[in-house]
N, C-alpha and C positions, 0 to 999 in steps of 0.2 A: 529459623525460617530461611531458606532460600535467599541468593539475591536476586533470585528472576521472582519470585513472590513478594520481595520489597518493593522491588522496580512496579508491580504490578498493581501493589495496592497504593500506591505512591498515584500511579496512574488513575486510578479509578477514586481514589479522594483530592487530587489535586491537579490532575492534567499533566504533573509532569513529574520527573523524577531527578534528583543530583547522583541517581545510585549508579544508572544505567539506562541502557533506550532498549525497548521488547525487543527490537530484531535482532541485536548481540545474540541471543540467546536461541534464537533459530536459525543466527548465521551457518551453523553446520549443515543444518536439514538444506538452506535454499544453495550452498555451497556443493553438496552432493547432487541435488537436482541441474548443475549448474547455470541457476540463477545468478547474474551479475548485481555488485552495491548501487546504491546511485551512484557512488563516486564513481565507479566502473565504469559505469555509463557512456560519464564524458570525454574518459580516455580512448574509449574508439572510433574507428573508424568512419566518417560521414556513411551513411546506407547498411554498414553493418546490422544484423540481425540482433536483438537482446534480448533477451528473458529479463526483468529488476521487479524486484517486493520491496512493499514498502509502505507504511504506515499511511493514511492518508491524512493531509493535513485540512488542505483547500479542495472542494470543486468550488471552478468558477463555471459561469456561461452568460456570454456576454447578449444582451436583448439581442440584437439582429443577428449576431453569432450564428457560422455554422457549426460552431468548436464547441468542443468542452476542454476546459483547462484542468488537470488534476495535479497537484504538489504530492509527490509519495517523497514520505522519508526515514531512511536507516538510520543506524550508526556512526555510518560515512560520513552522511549531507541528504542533499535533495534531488531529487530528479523530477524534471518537469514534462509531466504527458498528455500529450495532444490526442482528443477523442475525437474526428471527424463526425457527424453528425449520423451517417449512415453507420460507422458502429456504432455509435451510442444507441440507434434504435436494435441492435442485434443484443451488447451488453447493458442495457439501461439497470437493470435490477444488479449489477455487479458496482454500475456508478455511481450509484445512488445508496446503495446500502450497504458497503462492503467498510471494514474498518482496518482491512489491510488487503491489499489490492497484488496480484501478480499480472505487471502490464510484459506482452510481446509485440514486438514491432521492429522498428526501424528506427536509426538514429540518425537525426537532421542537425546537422551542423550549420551554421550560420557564416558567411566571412568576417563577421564581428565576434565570435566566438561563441556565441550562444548555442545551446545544444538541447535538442527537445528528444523526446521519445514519442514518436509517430505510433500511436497502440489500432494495431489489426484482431488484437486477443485480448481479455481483461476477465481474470479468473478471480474469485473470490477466496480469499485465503483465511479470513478472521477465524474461521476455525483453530486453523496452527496458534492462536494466541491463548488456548487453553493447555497449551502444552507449557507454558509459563508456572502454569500453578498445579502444574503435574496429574493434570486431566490427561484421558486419552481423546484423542483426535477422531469425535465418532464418523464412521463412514458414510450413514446419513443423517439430512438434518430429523429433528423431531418434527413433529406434527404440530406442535406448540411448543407455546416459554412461559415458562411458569412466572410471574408479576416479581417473583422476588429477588429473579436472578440477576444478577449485579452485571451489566456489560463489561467484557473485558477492557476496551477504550473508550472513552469517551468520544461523542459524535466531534465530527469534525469542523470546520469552521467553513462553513457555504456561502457564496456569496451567488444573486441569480441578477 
């Protein structure tokens, strides 16, 4: 077996893996699209432009919140994305149900050094996580899911 098929099934029987983390393994594909890591992230520039993927860990949203807080994470680390509320009504179905996320935005740096990703765009990538187990990546979704089909990661950890 593969170690992105370990890493996978590790994933899907236990949440986690000692083998590897899924994005290794499509780091080529989001490295030719040039998709930045999270680590990446925080080495740039305040206001710079980024493309980052990344596994989602947390949505938060805080009761009176206008935010939505998103944890994506590679490889690398973490990166933390800030969903204004007017995109979130544009991406809600990418926020809400995506299990790897491609967030584009803007990078806010802090004078304390904190570093958020400001997302103007949130594309849904879970698909690319069948390329793990040597699926092709179909170009559209199906019509339906068949009851037995095992999600590639497991749902993430919501907090509302």
């Amino acid at each position: 077996m593969p170690l992105s098929e370990h890493v996978l099934a590790d994933y899907q029987t236990t949440r986690l893996s000692l083998k590897g983390y899924p994005t290794q393994f499509l780091r080529p594909l989001f490295d030719g699209e040039g998709i930045t890591s999270c680590k990446g992230v925080g080495n740039l520039k305040d206001g710079a432009h980024v493309r980052c993927a990344g596994v989602v860990l947390v949505r938060q949203r805080p009761g009176e919140g206008t935010a939505i807080f998103i944890t994506l994470s590679d490889e690398t680390g973490v990166c933390n994305v800030v969903v204004w509320e007017r995109t979130f009504a544009l991406f809600r179905k990418e926020v809400m149900g995506a299990r790897l996320i491609l967030a584009e935005g803007k990078v806010q740096k802090s004078p304390e050094g904190v570093v958020h990703l400001m997302a103007e765009k949130l594309i849904d990538r879970s698909a690319d996580l069948r390329l793990l187990a040597g699926e092709a990546v179909p170009r559209h979704k199906p019509a339906h899911r068949h009851p037995r089909d095992v999600r590639i990661l497991p749902p993430s950890r919501d907090f509302h």
